[in-house]
DRENMIDO-401317 format. One record per residue (C-alpha): x negated, y, z negated; residue in three letters. Coordinates in steps of 0.02 Angstrom, whole numbers, padded with zeros to 5 digits, always signed. Layout:
BEGIN
XYZALA/...
END
This chain:
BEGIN
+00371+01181-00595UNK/+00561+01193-00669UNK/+00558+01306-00804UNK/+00651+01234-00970UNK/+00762+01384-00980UNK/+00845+01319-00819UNK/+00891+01168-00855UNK/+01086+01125-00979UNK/+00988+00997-01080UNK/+01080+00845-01123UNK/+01095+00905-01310UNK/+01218+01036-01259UNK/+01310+00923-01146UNK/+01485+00793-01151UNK/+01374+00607-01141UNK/+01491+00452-01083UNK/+01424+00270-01133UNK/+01426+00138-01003UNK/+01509+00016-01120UNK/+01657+00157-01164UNK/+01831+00121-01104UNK/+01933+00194-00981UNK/+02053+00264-01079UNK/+01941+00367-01228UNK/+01825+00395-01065UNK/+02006+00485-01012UNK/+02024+00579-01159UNK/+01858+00642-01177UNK/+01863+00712-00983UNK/+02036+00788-01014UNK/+01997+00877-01180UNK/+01835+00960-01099UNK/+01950+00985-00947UNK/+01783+00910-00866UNK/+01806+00838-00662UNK/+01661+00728-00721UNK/+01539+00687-00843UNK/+01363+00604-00857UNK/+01334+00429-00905UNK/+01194+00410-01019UNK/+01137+00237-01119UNK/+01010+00281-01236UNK/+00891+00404-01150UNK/+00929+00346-00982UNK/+01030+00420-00858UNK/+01137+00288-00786UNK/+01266+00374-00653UNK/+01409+00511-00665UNK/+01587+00459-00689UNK/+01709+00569-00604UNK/+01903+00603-00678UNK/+01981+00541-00503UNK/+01889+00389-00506UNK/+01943+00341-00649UNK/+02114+00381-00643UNK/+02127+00281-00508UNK/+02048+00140-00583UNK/+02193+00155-00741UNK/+02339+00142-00598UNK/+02287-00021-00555UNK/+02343-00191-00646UNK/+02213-00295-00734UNK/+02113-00143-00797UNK/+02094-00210-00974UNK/+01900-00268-00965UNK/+01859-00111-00837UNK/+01729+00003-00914UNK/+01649+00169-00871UNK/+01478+00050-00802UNK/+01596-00030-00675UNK/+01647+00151-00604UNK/+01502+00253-00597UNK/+01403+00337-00438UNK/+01248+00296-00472UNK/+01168+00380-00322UNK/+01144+00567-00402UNK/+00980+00613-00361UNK/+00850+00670-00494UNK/+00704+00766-00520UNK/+00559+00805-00663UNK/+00486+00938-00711UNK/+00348+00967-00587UNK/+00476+00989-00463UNK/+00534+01169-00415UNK/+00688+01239-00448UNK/+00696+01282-00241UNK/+00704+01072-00235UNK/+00859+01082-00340UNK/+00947+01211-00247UNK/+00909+01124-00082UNK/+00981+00946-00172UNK/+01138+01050-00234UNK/+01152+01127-00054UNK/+01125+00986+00059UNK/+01228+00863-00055UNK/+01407+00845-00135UNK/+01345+00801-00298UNK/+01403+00905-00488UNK/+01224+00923-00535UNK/+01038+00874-00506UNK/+00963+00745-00640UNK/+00808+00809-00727UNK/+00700+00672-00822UNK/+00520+00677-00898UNK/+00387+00596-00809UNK/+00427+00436-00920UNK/+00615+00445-00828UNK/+00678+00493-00978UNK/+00833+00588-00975UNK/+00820+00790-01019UNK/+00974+00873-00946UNK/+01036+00960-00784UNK/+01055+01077-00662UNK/+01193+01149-00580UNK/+01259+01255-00451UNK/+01298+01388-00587UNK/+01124+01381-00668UNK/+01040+01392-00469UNK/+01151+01563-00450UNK/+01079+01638-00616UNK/+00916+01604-00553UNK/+00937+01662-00412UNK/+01027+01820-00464UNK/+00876+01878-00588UNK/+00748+01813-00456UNK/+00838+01969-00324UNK/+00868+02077-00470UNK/+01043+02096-00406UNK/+01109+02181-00551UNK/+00954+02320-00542UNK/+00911+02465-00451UNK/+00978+02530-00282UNK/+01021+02408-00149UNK/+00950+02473+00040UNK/+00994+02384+00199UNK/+00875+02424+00332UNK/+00842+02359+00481UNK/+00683+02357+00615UNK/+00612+02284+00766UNK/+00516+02111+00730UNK/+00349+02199+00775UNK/+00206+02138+00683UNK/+00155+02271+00544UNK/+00312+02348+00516UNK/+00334+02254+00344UNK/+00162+02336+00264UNK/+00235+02523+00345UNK/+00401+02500+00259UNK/+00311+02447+00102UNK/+00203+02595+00115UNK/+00338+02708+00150UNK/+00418+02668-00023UNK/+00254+02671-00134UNK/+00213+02842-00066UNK/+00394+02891-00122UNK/+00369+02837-00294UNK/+00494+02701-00288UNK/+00463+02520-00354UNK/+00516+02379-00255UNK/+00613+02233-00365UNK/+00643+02127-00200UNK/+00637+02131-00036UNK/+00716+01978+00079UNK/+00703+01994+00272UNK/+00874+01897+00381UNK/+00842+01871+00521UNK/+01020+01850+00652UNK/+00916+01774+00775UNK/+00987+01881+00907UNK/+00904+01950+01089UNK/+00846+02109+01043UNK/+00742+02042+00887UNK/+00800+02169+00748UNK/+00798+02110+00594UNK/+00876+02166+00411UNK/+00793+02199+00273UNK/+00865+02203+00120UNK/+00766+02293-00015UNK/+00805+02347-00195UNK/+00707+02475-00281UNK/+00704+02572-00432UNK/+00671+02753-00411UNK/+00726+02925-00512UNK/+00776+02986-00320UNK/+00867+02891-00199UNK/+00910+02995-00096UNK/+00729+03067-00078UNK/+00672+02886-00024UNK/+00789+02865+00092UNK/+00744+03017+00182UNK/+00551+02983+00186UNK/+00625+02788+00268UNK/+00738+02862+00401UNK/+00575+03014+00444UNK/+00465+02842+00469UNK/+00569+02768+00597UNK/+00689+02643+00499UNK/+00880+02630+00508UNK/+00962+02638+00342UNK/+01136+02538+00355UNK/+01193+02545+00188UNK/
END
């Protein structure tokens, strides 16, 4: 499930009508200094309006009767709660869209998430800003995982996170990048290397 505390809810965010002009649509991009906004009518999300798009639109005669509802992508893809935040990422990843749509299971609007919100996630979730950082890396041999693991619990250290990248090259070594919080580094380290790992960094 997506946590709340992930998502910009739509309280906090810059709303455009469907029915607004182009020109106070204009205004209220430039003032945010926005490069697009969401469209909302009542508690439905209708489509995104982006700035080029609509200046565009202002360049060209006969704009008088043009609204926001006559400019807007409507393909942005959306989500609920019972989604995961890894489905968001993926969306965000795999797409050239501002944001992913998040609506109740009624399809009523709640808010969004963007790129910035998936990198704060995913910065707590590998507790980059904590403990030491360790770049090891090992032969793909099955159990080597569990000995590493057991290397660093007999050393006293606590392991935040631990990913595994794998280059996908002949010789099947991989990296493992670890982060642990321990009152001696250097101590852990040595007790690695004496078990057969290769500290890089």
């Amino acid at each position: 499930m997506i946590s709340i505390n992930f998502i910009v809810p739509k309280e906090k965010l810059i709303l455009i009508d469907p029915s607004l002009d182009l020109k106070s649509t204009l205004k209220v991009i430039e003032e945010g200094n926005f490069l697009s906004l969401p469209v909302v009518e009542g508690n439905k999300f209708v489509g995104v309006i982006a700035k080029v798009k609509l200046l565009k639109a202002m360049m060209e005669e006969n704009n008088n009767n043009v609204t926001v509802n006559d400019l807007i992508h409507t393909d942005i893809p959306s989500l609920t709660l019972y989604d995961s935040v890894e489905d968001a990422a993926l969306l965000l990843a795999e797409t050239n869209i501002p944001f992913v749509v998040i609506n109740n299971t009624e399809g009523e609007f709640l808010g969004i998430i963007t790129h910035k919100t998936i990198f704060r996630h995913y910065t707590h979730l590998y507790g980059i800003d904590k403990g030491h950082k360790l770049v090891i890396t090992s032969y793909d041999i099955k159990g080597r995982l569990a000995a590493l693991t057991d290397v660093i619990s007999k050393a006293g250290a606590n392991i935040i996170s631990l990913l595994i990248d794998d280059p996908n090259v002949p010789t099947k070594v991989v990296k493992i990048i670890v982060r642990i919080e321990t009152d001696n580094i250097d101590e852990v380290k040595k007790m690695i290397e004496n078990a057969g790992f290769s500290i890089r960094q």
